[in-house]
C-alpha positions in Angstrom: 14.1 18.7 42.0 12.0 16.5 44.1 10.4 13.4 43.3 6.9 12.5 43.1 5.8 10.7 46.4 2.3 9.7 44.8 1.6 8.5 41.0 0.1 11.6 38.9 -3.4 11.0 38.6 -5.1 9.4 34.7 -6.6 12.8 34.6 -3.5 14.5 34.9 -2.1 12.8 32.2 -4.7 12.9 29.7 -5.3 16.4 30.2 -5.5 17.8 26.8 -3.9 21.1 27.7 -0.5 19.1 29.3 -0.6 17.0 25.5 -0.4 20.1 23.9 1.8 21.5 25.9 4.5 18.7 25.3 3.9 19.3 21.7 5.1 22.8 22.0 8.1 21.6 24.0 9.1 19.4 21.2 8.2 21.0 17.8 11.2 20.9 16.9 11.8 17.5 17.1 9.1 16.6 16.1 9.4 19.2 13.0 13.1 17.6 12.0 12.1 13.5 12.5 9.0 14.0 10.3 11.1 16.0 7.6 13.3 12.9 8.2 11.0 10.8 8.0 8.8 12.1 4.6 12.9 11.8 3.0 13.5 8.1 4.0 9.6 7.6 2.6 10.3 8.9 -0.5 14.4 8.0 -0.9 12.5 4.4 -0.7 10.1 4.4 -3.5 12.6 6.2 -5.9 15.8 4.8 -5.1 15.9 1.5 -3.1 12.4 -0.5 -4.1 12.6 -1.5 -7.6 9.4 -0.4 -9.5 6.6 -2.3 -11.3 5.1 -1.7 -14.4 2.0 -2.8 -15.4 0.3 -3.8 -18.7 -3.4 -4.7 -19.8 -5.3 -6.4 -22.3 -8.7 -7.3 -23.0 -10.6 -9.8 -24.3 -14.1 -10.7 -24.8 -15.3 -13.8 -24.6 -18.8 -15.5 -25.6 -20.6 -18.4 -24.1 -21.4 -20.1 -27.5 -20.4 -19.1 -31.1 -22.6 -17.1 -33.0 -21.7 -17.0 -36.4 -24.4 -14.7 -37.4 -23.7 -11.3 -37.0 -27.6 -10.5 -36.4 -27.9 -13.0 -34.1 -28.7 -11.1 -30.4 -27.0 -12.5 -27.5 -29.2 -13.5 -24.9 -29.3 -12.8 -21.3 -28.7 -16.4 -20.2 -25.7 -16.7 -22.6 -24.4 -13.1 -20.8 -24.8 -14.5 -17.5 -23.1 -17.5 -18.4 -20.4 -15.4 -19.8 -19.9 -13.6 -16.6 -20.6 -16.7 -14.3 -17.6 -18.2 -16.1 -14.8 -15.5 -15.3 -13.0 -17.7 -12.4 -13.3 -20.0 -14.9 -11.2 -18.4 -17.9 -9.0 -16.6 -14.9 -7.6 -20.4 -14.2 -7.3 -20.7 -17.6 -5.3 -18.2 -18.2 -2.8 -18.5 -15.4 -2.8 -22.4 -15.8 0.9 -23.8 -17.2 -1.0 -25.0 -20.4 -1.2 -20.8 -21.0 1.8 -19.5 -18.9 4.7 -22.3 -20.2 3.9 -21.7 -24.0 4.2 -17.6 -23.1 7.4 -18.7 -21.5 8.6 -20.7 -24.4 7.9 -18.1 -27.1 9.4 -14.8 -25.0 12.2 -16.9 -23.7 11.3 -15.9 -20.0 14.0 -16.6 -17.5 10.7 -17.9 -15.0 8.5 -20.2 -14.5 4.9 -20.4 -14.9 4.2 -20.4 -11.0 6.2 -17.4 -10.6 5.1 -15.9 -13.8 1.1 -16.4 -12.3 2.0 -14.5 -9.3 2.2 -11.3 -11.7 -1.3 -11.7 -13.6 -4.1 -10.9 -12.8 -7.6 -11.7 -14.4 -10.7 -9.9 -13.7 -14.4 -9.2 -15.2 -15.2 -5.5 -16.3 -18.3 -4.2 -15.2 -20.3 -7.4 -14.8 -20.1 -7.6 -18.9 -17.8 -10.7 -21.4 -14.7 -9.1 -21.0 -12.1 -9.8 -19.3 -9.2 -7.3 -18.1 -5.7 -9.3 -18.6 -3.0 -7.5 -15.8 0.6 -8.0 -15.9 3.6 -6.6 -13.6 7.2 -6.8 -14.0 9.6 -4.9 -13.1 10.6 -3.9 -16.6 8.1 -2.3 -18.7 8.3 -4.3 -22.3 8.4 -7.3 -20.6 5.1 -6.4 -19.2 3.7 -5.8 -22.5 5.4 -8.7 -24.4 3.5 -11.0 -21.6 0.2 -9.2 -22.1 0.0 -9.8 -25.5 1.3 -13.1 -25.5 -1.5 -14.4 -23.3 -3.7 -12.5 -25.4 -2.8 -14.8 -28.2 -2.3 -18.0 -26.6 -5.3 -17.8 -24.8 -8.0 -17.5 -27.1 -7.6 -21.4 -28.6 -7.3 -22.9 -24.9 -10.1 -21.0 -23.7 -12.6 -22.3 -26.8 -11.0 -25.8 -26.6 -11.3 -26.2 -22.8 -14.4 -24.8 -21.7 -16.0 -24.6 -25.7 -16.3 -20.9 -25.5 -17.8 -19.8 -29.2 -15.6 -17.4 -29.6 -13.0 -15.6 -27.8 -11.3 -12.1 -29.4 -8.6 -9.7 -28.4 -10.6 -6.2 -27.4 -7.3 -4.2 -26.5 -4.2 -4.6 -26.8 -1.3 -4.0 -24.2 0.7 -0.6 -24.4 4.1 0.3 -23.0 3.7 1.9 -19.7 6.5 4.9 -19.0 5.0 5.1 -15.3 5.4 2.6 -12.5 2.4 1.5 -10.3 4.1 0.4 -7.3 5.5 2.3 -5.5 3.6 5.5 -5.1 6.6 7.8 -4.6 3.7 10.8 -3.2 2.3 7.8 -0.8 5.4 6.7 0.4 6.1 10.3 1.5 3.2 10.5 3.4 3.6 7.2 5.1 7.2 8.3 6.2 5.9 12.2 7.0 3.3 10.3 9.7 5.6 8.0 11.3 7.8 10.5 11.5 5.4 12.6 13.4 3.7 10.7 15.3 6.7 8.7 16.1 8.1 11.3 17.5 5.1 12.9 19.5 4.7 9.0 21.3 8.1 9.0 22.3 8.1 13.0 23.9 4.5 12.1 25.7 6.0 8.5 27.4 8.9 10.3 28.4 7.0 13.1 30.0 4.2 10.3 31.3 7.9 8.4 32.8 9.0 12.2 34.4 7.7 12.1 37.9 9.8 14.9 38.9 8.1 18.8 39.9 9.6 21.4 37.9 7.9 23.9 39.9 5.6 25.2 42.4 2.3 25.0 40.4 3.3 21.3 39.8 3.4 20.1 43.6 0.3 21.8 44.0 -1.5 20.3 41.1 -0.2 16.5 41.9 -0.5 16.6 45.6 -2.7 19.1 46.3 -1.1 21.0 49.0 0.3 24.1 49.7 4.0 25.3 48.8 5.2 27.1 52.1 8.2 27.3 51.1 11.3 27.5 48.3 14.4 26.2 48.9 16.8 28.2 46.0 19.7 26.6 44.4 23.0 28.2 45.0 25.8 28.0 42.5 29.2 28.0 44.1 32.3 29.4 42.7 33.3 26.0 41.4 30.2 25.5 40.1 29.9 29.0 37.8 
């Protein structure tokens, strides 16, 4: 085969047909790496990373204490409820909180570590607050959800004098991991796989400046073919 005397034109190289056409040429290995691929994705998340488990509580928390059951909590003392939830979520993942949880579940941690693993948010824009903690094993979770459900409730009213601050829920044992996503993982590994694959056959077809045929000198340099020169195998050769 010759090669190209001229670089193939941007045209020629995006056509759409020619990308398609080097799809077809490489199904198969494209077919067997993405297959590869989706296994390594999910071999990952169900045998190599080790999973999470996650636990919630919930508590509720008012701005000042209303001892009377009748009583009708305003709209400035919910807004102040709500307004304070970066607040109690400081609070909660201070050392004051984490170090006593430590202490009473006999937590081989510390509390900086420990904080890494909660999470504190607001639910709907309303006083309570949704108490999220990972670990790798799934009653520890749980153990450490409750516990800062307990502890927190007396630092919460003696730092920022809440009224009153009670448990809503209380944390479960979760049989099913949040992280990872065994289906997701799967995915991830089926597209690399793919499209891993399809980059490498179209730069090594973009890197081929060689004519496997006539229609191929006549496309790139826009000239004639006159003639064919045909290979002869020789004796030795067969």
């Amino acid at each position: 085969m010759n090669e190209a005397n001229g670089p193939i034109s941007r045209e020629q190289e995006l056509d759409l047909g020619h990308l398609l056409l080097v799809l077809r040429q490489g199904w198969k290995a494209v077919i067997i790496f993405s297959a590869i691929g989706l296994i390594i994705g999910f071999s990952l998340a169900k045998w190599v990373i080790t999973p999470q488990y996650a636990s919630n509580t919930m508590l509720v928390v008012n701005a000042e204490n209303n001892q009377n059951p009748n009583t009708t909590i305003t709209n400035d003392q919910l807004t102040t409820a709500q307004e304070l939830v970066n607040t109690y979520s400081v609070i909660l993942t201070s050392d004051t909180v984490l170090d006593q949880v430590i202490s009473d579940l006999n937590l081989k941690t510390d509390a900086t570590t420990l904080a890494k693993n909660i999470t504190v948010e607001g639910v709907n824009q309303t006083q309570v607050l949704k108490i999220t903690v990972k670990d790798a094993n799934p009653q520890v979770a749980k153990n450490i959800a409750n516990d800062i459900a307990r502890v927190a409730p007396d630092v919460i009213i003696r730092t920022v004098k809440a009224g009153s601050v009670e448990v809503v829920s209380d944390a479960k044992l979760e049989s099913k991991p949040v992280f990872p996503n065994a289906a997701l993982f799967s995915v991830i590994g089926l597209l690399i796989g793919l499209f891993g694959t399809y980059i490498t056959l179209l730069v090594r077809d973009l890197l081929d400046h060689t004519f496997d045929s006539e229609e191929d000198v006549e496309k790139c340099l826009d000239i004639s073919v006159i003639g064919v020169i045909p290979v002869v195998q020789t004796k030795e050769q067969r």
